[in-house]
N, C-alpha and C positions, 0 to 999 in steps of 0.2 A: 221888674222887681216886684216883689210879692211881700204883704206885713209879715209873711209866714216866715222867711229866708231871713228879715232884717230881725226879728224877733231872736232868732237864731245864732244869727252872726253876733248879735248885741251879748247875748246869752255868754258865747266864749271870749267875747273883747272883753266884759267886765273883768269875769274871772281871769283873764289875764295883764289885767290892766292898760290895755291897747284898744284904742275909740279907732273905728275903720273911718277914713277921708270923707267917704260917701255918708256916713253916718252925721256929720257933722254937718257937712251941707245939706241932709235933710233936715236936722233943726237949724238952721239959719233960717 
């Protein structure tokens, strides 16, 4: 995984209100 690809994913998880699983165990 790449900052590039999670910046991205993060980008349309906001705007659609949905945090990806993987996202959240990277800030844990």
């Amino acid at each position: 995984m790449n900052q590039e690809w999670w910046q991205g994913c993060l980008a349309g998880g906001n705007e659609s209100g949905y945090v990806p699983d993987g996202y959240i165990k990277l800030k844990t």
